[in-house]
C-alpha positions in Angstrom: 0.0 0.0 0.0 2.2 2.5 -1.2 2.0 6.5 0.1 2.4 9.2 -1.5 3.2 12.1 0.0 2.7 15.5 -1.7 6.0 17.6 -0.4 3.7 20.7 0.2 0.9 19.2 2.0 0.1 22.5 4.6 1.0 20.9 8.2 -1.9 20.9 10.4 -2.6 17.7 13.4 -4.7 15.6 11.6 -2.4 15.3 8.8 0.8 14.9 10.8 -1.5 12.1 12.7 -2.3 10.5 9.3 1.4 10.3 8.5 3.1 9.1 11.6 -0.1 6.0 11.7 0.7 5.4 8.6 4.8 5.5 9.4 4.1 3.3 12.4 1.8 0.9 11.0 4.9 0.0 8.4 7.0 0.3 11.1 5.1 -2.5 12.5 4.2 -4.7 9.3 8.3 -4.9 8.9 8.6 -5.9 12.6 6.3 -8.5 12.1 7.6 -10.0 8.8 11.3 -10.2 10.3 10.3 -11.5 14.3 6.8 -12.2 15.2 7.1 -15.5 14.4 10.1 -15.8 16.6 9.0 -13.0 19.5 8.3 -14.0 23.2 4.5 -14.3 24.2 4.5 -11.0 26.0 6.4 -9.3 23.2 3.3 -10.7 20.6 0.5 -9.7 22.8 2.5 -6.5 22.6 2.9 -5.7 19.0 -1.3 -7.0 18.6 -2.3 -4.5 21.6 -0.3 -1.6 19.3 -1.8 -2.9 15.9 -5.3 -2.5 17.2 -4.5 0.6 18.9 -3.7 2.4 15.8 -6.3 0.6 13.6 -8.9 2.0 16.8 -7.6 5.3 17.9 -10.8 5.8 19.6 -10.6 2.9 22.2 -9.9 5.6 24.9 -13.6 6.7 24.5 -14.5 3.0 25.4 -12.6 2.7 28.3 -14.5 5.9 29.6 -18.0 4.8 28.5 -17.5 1.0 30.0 -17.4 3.2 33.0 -13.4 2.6 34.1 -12.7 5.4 36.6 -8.9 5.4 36.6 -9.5 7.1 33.1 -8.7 11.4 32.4 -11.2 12.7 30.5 -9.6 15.3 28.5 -12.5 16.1 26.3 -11.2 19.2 24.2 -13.8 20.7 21.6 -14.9 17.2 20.4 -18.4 15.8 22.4 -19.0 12.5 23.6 -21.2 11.7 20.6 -18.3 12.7 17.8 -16.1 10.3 19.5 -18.7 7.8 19.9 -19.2 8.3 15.9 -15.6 7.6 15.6 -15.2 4.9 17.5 -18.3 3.3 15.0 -16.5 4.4 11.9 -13.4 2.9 13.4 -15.1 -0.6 14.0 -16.7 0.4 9.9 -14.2 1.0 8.1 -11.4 -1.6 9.4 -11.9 -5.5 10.9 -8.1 -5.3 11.8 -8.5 -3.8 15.5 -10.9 -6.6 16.2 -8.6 -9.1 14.6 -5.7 -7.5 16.9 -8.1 -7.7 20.2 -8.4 -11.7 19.5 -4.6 -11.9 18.7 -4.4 -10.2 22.1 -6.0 -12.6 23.9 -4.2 -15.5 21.9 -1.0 -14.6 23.0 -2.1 -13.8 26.8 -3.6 -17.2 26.6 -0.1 -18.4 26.1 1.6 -16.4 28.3 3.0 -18.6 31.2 1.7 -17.7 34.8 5.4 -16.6 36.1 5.9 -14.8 33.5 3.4 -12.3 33.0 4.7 -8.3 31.3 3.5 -5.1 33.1 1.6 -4.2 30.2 -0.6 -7.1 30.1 -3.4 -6.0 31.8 -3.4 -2.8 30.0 -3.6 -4.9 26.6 -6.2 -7.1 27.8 -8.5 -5.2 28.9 -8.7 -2.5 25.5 -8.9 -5.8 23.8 -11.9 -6.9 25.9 -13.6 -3.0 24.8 -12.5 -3.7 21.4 -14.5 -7.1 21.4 -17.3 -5.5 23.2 -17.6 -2.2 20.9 -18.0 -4.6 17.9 -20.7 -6.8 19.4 -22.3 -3.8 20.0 -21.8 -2.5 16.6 -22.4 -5.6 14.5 -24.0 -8.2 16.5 -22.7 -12.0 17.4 -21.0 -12.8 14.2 -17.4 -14.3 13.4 -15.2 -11.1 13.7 -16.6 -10.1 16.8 -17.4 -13.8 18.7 -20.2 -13.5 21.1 -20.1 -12.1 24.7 -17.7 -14.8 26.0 -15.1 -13.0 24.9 -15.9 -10.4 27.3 -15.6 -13.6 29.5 -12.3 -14.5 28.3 -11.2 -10.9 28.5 -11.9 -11.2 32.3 -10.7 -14.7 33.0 -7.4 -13.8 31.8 -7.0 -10.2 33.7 -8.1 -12.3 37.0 -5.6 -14.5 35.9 -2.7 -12.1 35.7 -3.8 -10.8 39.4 -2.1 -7.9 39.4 -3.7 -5.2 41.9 -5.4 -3.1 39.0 -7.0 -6.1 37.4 -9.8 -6.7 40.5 -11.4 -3.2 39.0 -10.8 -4.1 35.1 -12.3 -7.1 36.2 -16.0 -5.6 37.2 -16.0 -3.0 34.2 -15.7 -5.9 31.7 -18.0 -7.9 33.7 -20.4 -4.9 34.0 -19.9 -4.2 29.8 -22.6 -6.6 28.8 -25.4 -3.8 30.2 -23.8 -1.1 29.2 -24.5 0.3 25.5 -23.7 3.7 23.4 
């Protein structure tokens, strides 16, 4: 998917945004080709957590409306409804953060109990929003799996015990009644 870039684009945020995803994204497609396959679990559930990240900037907003109070709003000019929209063109547009959510929860599956990354419960739980958003969004259907995920999601941040995973814990559990 080849880029190019017009040398006297005006620089403003959004296109600067545009061109370091874009930068990273390659950055991360060349990562994979040369070590994924060779990568330590924690390292993998890693490089899915960034994927879906950049493929769902708006995963912030979920964590917020899932009701995680440990989240900063910093709500600028935008309203909860435009990032709401977002997050739903997000989901739209690209299957590849929900792809990444699942490849999270592969390779947290796989991660050994003594071995377990600071980061994990971080990545687990956006994955379990990710999973949720898209239920939400388009129903029980392959892509998305059913509610159990949400399960899994949970399972596995119990699993990892560390002290902020009780409260990540209860918001995924608590997911299933919330909508937007």
């Amino acid at each position: 998917m080849g880029c190019h870039r017009r040398p006297h684009v005006p620089f403003s945020l959004g296109s600067e945004v545009v061109k370091l995803t874009a930068d990273t994204l390659r950055s991360l497609r060349a990562w994979r080709d040369t070590y994924l396959m060779s990568a330590a679990k924690d390292t993998t559930m890693l490089f899915h957590f960034c994927n879906m990240y950049l493929h769902m900037p708006g995963v912030q907003t979920l964590i917020e409306i899932g009701g995680y109070a440990p989240r900063a709003t910093k709500r600028g000019a935008r309203s909860r409804s435009a990032e709401i929209s977002q997050v739903l063109h997000d989901l739209e547009r690209d299957s590849e953060a929900v792809s990444s959510a699942w490849s999270v929860l592969k390779s947290s599956e796989a991660m050994e109990d003594t071995h377990i990354s600071i980061w994990a419960p971080l990545t687990v739980f956006f994955a379990g929003h990710v999973i949720w958003a898209c239920i939400l969004k388009h129903g029980v259907h392959e892509n998305c799996g059913s509610f159990r995920g949400l399960d899994l999601s949970q399972y596995e941040i119990k699993r990892i015990g560390m002290p902020c995973c009780v409260e990540m814990s209860e918001v995924l559990n608590g997911l299933k009644d919330v909508t937007f």
